[in-house]
Residue, then its C-alpha position, 0 to 999 in steps of 0.5 A: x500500500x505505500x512502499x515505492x508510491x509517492x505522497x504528497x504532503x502539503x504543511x510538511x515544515x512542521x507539526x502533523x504534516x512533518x510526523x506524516x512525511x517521517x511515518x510515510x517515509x518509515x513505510x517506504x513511501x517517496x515524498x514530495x513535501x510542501x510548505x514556505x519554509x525551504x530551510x525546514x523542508x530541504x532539512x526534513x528531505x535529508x534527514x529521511x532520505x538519509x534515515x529511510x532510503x527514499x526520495x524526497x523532493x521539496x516544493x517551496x510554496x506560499x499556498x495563501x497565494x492566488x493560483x498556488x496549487x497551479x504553482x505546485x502541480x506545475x512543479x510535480x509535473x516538471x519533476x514527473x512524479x505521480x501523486x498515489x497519496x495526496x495529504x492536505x494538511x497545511x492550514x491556519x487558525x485565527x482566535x479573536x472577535x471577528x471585526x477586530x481581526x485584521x480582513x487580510x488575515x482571515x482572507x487568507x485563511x479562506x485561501x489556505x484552509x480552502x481554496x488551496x486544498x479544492x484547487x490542488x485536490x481537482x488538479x491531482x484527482x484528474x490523474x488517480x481517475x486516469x490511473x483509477x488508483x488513488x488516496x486522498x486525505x483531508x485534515x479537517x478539525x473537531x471545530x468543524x461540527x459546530x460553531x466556534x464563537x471567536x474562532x468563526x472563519x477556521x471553524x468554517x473552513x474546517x466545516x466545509x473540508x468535512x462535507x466537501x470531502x465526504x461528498x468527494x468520498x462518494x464521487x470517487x469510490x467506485x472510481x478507485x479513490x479513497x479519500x478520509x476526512x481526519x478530524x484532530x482535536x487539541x495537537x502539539x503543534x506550534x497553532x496555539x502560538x501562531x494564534x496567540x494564545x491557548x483558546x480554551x478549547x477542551x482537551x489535552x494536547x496529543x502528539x502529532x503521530x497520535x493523530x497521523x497513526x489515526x488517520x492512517x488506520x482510517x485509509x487502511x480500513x477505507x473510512x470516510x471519516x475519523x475524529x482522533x480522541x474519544x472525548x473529541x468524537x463525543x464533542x463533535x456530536x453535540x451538534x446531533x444531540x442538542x439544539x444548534x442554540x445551546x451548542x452555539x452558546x456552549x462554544x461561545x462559553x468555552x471559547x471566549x474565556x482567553x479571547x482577549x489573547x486575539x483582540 
């Protein structure tokens, strides 16, 4: 299932996307990794390269960039390399009172945590459904079951990576295609940091191989979708359990005790 095919693997610097690119490697998987810190990724490719005896490219690439994902597919093309695996995991969070966050920021958050993902993923499917061969993985978020109060923009995006995603996964399966939607809750990643603050969001934070591990058990046993963390898969159905007011304003609680931090 992986040794010898290549993944592509988008927010590769760091966090989820690096613990993805050191697992793949570890399976025998070539890579092409992708993210705006050349530095970052030119160390992670000889690091596996040299650990794993694999190929690794590095595409450096600004994906809140108008026509990025065009950018990227052009240089898989020049580097004739055919994507088996396609990881969408680079994005973005914002945590603050919508108005008062700058109109730029939460734009390219749009740009990133969507539009990127909907472009790369069309111009990569065209070539699985030639090959009728092919593996998509979306990482998505807990946030996208329900409203986030403060965290409104990234919340849904995440929202609309679920259903977009799910309606991909019936498109594509009797085509070859496997696509999961993964649904981490609180990661050790460096998001808390760019955000600026602790969103008081429930939870501890798990390691990032914790939700990769996730997600991979999820391709290999042909799930639609997964939520890493048991209490985060009970969170996510309160939306089914409870009316849409009393989650919102539950949300709105939990979310706004360190707004501040985003002001």
């Amino acid at each position: 299932m992986y040794q010898g095919k290549t993944a592509l693997i988008t927010g590769a610097s760091s966090g989820i996307g690096e613990s993805f690119a050191h697992e793949l490697a570890g399976k025998g998987m070539n890579l092409i990794v992708v993210a705006r810190s050349e530095a970052k990724l030119k160390q992670l490719a000889q690091t596996l390269m040299a650990k794993h005896n694999v190929q690794v490219d590095v595409v450096v690439a600004d994906l809140t960039q108008d026509h990025a994902a065009h950018s990227v597919y052009d240089q898989i093309t020049q580097l004739q390399r055919k994507v088996d695996l396609l990881i969408n995991n680079a994005g973005v969070a914002s945590y603050g009172v919508f108005d008062k966050m700058p109109l730029e920021k939460q734009e390219n958050e749009i740009k990133l945590n969507v539009l990127t993902v909907v472009s790369l993923t069309h111009l990569i499917l065209q070539d699985m459904l030639k090959r009728r061969q092919g593996a998509i993985i979306n990482v998505a978020s807990g946030s996208g079951f329900q409203p986030t109060p403060f965290m409104a923009v990234y919340g849904a995006t995440k929202a609309f990576i679920i259903s977009w995603s799910e309606s991909l996964w019936a498109e594509t399966r009797s085509q070859g295609i496997s696509v999961v939607t993964l649904c981490p809750g609180r990661t050790a990643t460096n998001i808390q940091e760019v955000m600026g603050g602790d969103t008081g969001a429930p939870g501890k934070d798990v390691p990032p191989a914790q939700v990769v591990q996730t997600g991979l058990r999820a391709l290999e046993k042909d799930k639609m979708t997964v939520i890493d963390g048991l209490g985060n898969y009970w969170v996510a159905q309160l939306a089914r359990l409870f009316p849409r007011k009393f989650v919102v304003n539950l949300s709105y609680r939990i979310f706004g005790k360190n707004v501040t931090h985003g002001v």
